[in-house]
C-alpha positions in Angstrom: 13.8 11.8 15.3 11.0 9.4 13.9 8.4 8.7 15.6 6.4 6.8 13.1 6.6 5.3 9.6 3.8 3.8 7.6 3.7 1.8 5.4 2.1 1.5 2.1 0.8 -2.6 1.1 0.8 -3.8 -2.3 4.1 -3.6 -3.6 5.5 -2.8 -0.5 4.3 -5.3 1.8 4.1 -8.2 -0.3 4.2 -9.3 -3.7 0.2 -8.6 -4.1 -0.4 -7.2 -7.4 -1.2 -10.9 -9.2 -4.3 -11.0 -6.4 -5.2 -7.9 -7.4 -5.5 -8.7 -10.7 -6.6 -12.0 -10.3 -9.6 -11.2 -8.1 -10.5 -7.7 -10.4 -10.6 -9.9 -13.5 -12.9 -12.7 -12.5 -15.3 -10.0 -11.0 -15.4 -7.7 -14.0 -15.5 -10.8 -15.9 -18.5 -12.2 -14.4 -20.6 -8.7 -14.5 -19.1 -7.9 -18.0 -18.4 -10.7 -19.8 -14.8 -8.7 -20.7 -11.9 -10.0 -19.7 -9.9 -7.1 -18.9 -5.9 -7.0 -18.9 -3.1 -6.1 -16.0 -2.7 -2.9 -17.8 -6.0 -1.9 -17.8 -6.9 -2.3 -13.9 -3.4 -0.5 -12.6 -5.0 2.7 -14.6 -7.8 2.8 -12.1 -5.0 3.1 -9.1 -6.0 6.1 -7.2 -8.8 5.4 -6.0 -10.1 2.5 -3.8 -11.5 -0.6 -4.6 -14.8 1.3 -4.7 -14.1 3.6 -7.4 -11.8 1.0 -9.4 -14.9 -1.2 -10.1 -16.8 2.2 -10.9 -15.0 1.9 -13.7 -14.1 -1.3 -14.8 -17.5 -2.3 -14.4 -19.9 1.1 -14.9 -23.5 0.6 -14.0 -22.8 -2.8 -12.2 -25.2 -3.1 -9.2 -23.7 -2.9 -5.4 -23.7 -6.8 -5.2 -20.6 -6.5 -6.9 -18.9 -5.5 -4.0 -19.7 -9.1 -2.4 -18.4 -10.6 -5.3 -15.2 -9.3 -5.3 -14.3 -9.2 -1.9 -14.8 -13.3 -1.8 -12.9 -13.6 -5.0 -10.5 -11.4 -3.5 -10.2 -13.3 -0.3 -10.1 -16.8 -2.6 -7.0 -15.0 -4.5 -5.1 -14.1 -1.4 -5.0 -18.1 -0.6 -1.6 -18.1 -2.7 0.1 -15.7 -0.7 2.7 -16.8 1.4 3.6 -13.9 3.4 5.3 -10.8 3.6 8.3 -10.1 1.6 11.5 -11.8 3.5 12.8 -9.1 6.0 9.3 -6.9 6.4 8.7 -8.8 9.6 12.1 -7.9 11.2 11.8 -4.0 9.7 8.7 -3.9 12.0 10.8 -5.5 15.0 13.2 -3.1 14.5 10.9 0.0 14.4 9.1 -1.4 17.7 12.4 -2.1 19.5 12.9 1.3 19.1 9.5 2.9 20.3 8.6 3.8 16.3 4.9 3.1 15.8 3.9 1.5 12.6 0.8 2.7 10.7 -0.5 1.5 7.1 -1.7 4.5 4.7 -3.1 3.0 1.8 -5.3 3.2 -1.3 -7.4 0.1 -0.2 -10.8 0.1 0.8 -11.0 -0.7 4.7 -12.3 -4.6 4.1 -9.9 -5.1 1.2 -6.9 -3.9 3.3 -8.5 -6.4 5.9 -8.3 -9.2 4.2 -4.4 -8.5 3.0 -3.2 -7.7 6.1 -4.7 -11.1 7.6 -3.5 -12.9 5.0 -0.1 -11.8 5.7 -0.5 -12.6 9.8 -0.2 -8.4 9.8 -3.6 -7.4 11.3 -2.3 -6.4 14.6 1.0 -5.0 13.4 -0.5 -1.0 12.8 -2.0 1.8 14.0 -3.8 3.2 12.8 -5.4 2.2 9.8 -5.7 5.0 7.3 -7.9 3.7 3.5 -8.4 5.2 0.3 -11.6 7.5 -1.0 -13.9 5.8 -3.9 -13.5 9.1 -5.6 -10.3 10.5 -5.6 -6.4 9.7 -4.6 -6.2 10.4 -0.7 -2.7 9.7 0.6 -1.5 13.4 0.7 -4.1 14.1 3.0 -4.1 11.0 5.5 -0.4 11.7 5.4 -1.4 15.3 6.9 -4.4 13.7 9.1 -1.6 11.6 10.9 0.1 14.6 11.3 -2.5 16.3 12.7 -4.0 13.2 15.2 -1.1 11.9 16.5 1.1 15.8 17.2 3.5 14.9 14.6 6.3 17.1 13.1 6.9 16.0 9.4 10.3 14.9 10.6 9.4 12.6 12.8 6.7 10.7 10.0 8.0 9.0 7.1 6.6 6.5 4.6 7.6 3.2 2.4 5.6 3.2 -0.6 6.8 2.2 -4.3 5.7 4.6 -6.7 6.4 8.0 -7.8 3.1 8.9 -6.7 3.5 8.1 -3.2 7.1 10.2 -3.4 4.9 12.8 -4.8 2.4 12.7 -1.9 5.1 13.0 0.3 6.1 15.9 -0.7 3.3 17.6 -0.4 3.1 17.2 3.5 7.1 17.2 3.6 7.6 13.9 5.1 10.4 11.3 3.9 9.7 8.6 1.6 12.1 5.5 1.5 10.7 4.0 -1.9 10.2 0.3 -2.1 11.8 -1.3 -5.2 11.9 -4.9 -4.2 8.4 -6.2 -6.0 8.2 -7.3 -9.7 6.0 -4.3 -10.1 8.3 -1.6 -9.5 8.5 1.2 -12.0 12.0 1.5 -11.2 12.7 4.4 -14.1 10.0 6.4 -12.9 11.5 6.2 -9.6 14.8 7.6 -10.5 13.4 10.1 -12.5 11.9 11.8 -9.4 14.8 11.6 -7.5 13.2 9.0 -5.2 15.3 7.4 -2.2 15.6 3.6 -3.8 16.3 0.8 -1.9 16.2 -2.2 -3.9 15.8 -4.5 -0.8 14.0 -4.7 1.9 17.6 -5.3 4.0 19.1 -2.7 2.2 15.8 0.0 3.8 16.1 -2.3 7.0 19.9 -1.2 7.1 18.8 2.2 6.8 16.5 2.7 9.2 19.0 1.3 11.8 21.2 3.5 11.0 18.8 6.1 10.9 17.5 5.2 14.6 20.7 4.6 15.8 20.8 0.6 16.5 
């Protein structure tokens, strides 16, 4: 029986990856002078905001931290909330006594910001962020595990790559993969066997099922 499901953000949550991109380019711009392309930032994924501008913007002084998080904060002004049914996915999970959580790759202020932006801040916990040196989900998948007495059965996450499937596996927990933004990688998906729901009333369907309502 679940007890809890997090929830991965960008991609997931909202529609957030031209933010991202938005708010990384202008920063790397203005400590760089390079102008650096969509392709280029989502191969620093992994790692938190931190490590991304490690090294898209290598030897850059701390201030740069600063920098981005008010260009990211000026980017999120465009974002008009969740996608359309996250909002009663949560109402569902709370109606029936499933906690929420958030476990993702974000650095704690940049997660901040999002999650305000999307009227979310008060919607999970706990909390868990990503490392500025290396991918963490596997093991804040096993850390709520551990904190809050969980069986793997009664955890399960929504994320939307084949690496969050992947960390999933690791700790034997479901993942109910998100293929509802414009950045899906919907082939890579299949390929490893993922559970696909292509909206989110299609995953909201599920998880009533799943619960029983």
């Amino acid at each position: 029986m679940l007890k809890m499901v997090a929830f991965d953000i960008d991609g997931t949550l909202a529609e957030t990856f031209p933010v991202i991109f938005e708010a990384f380019r202008k920063t790397v711009f203005d400590y760089t002078g390079k102008t650096v392309s969509d392709q280029t930032i989502l191969a620093t994924f992994g790692v938190n905001e931190v490590g991304m501008l490690r090294e898209l913007a290598p030897g850059a002084p701390a201030s740069i931290m600063d920098d981005f998080y008010q260009n990211y904060r000026d980017a999120h002004r465009v974002l008009s909330g969740p996608f359309r049914g996250v909002q009663e996915v949560l109402q569902t999970l709370r109606e029936a006594g499933v906690r929420t959580a958030v476990v993702t790759g974000k650095e704690a202020e940049s997660c901040e910001i999002t999650l305000s932006a999307l009227n979310l801040t008060s919607a999970f916990a706990p909390v868990l962020t990503g490392d500025p040196d290396h991918p963490n989900k596997a093991a804040q998948f096993q850390k709520l595990l551990t904190d809050e007495g969980l069986q793997p059965d009664e955890l399960a996450y929504v994320g939307d790559t084949a690496g969050d499937l992947k960390n999933c596996r690791e700790v034997g927990i479901h993942c109910y993969s998100a293929a509802w933004a414009n950045s899906v990688k919907l082939d890579e998906l299949k390929s490893a066997g993922a559970d696909i729901y292509l909206m989110v009333s299609d995953l909201h369907r599920q998880l009533s099922k799943v619960l029983g309502h």
